[in-house]
N, C-alpha and C positions, 0 to 999 in steps of 0.2 A: 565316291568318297565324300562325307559329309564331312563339312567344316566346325570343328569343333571350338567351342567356347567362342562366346559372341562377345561383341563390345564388354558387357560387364564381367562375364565370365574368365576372360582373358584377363583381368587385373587380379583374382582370385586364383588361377592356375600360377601367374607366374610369381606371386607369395607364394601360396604354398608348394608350392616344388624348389624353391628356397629353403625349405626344409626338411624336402624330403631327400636334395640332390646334394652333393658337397661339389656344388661347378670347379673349385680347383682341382679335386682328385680327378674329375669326373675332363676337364681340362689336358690336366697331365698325361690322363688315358690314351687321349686321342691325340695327342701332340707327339708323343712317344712313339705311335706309332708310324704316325706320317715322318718323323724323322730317321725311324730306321729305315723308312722308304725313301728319303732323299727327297718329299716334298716339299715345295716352298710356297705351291700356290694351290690353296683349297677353295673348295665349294661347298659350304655344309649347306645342307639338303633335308628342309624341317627345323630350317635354328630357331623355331617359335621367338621369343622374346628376349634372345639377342644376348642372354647370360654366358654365352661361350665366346662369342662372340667381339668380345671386347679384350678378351683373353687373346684369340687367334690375330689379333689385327693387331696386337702389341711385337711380336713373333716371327711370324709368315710374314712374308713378302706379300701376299696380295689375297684377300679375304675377299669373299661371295658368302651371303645368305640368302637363301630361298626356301619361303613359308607358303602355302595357301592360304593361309589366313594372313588378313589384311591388319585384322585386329591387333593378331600379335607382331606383325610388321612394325607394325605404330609405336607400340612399348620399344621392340630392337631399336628404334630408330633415335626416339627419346634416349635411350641408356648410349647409345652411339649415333653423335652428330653428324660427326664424318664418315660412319662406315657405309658400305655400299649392298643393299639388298634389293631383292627383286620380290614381287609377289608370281605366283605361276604354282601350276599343276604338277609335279614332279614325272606323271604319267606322259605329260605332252609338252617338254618346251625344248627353246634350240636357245643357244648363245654362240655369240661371233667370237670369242677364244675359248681356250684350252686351260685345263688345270691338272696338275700335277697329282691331285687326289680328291676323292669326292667320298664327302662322310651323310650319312643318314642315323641320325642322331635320338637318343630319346624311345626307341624301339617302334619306330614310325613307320619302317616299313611293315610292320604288323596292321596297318590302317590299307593294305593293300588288300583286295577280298577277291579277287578273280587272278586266274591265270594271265590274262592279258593284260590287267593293271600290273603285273610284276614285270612283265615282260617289257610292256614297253617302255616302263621305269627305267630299268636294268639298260633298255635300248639306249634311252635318250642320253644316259648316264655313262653310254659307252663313245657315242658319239664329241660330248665336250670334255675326253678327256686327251692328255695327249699318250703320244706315243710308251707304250707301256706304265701307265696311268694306272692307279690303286681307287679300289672301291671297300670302303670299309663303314661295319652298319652292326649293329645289334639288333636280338631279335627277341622276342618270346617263345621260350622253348615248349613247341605242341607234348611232347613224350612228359614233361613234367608240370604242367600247365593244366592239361586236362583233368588229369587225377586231381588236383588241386582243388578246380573250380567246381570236382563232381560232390566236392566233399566237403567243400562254402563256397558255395552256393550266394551267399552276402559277407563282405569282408571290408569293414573299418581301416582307413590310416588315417591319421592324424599328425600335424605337420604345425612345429613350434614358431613360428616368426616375429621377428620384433616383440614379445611377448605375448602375440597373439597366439591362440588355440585354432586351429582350421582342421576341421574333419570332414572326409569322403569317403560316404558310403554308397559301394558297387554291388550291382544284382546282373550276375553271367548266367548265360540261359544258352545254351550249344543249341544251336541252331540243326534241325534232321532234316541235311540236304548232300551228305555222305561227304562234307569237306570241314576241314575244322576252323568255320564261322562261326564266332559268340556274338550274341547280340545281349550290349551292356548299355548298363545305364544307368544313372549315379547321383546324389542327393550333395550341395556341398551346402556345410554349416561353419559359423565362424562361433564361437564360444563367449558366452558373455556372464559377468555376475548373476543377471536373470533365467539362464539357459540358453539355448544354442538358438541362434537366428538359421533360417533357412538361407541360404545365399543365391542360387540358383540350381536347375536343374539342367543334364545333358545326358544324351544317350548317341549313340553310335554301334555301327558293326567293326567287328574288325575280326582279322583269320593269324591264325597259331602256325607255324612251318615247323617241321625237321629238317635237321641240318640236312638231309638228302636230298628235301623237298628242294630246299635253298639253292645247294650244289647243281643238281637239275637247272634253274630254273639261268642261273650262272652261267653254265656252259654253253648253252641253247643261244645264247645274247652276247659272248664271244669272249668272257672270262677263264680264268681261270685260277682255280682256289689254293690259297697259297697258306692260309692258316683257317681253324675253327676253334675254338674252342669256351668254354665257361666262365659266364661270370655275374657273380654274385649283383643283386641290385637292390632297391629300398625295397620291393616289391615281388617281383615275381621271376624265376627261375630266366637266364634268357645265354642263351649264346654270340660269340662275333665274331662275323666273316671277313676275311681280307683276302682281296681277290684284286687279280692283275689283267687290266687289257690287252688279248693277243690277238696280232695281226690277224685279219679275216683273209681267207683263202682266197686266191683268184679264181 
């Protein structure tokens, strides 16, 4: 899993997705949900740059963020003096408590590209949760996603900030290895009276699920799926899972 957006890049991402994202609705989403579960202590999982994040620790009883990237740690960390994050693999880490619900946020687990990156996600993610514990994530929907990308192929957003102009242009290329891998990769410009500056360049893979694929990968890892359904984004077609930890068998 490649680490997306580097030091510079990372000041660029977390503008413009200030434009592309409304963090209070997007806030309210996921609050909503953990509270019709009775959560009070969350782990989000991918908080990149810490915009939810100051939201949850107003809230909740006890707030974790955990990024791969260091970069965007940094920013979290800046916008929240006192909140408390980790940097770590989502595939591979342990913590010494438990949390009432664990969110994967931003459609990240779409950055997962093998079977056993999910799996052991899903594992470790079953492990630090407590006892009938909620896992709850959005995703990119494969069945509406591909059609999509078969038919642009390069697709412009553009994201208003503080009066800035910021536009990313992505080029999807389906990868022919019989699984639904895109290998992207993307141009960001920031908009100026002269024309658009170049800002940085990033590419990454990342793989598309159906919800079955999902459900499958859920139950295997000792979930069990308690809601799916649709929801609209700035971007691209994507469904959410909420799924409950059941006891493993003796």
């Amino acid at each position: 899993m490649s680490e997306l957006y580097g030091r510079d890049l990372s000041k660029v991402f977390d503008k413009m997705y200030q434009g592309f994202i409304d963090y209070d609705e997007e806030y309210q989403f996921y609050a909503s949900l953990c509270r019709s579960k009775n959560a009070q202590s969350i782990i989000e999982i991918c908080c990149g740059s810490g915009n939810l994040a100051r939201k949850f620790r107003k809230t909740f009883r006890d707030y974790l963020g955990l990024d791969y990237s260091q970069h965007m740690l940094d920013l979290a960390r800046q916008k929240n003096p006192n909140g408390q994050f980790i940097q770590a693999d989502m595939r591979d880490f342990q913590l010494d408590r438990t949390f009432d619900a664990a969110l994967i946020t931003g459609r990240s687990i779409n950055y997962l590209v093998t079977d056993d990156d999910v799996m052991n996600t899903f594992r470790c993610i079953y492990n630090i949760l407590g006892e009938k514990g909620h896992l709850i994530f959005d995703c990119i929907d494969a069945d509406r996603f591909l059609p999509y990308i078969k038919d642009h192929p390069i697709v412009t957003h553009s994201s208003l900030v503080e009066g800035i102009r910021y536009r990313r242009t992505s080029n999807w290329h389906l990868k022919e290895d019989g699984k639904t891998i895109v290998d992207w990769s993307a141009d960001y410009f920031k908009e100026e009276a002269m024309g658009s500056v170049l800002l940085g360049k990033d590419s990454a893979f990342f793989r598309v699920f159906t919800d079955s694929e999902i459900t499958s990968f859920l139950n295997e890892t000792g979930f069990k799926v308690l809601d799916s359904f649709n929801r609209p984004s700035y971007a691209f077609d994507t469904f959410v899972m909420v799924a409950q930890k059941m006891e493993k068998s003796v």
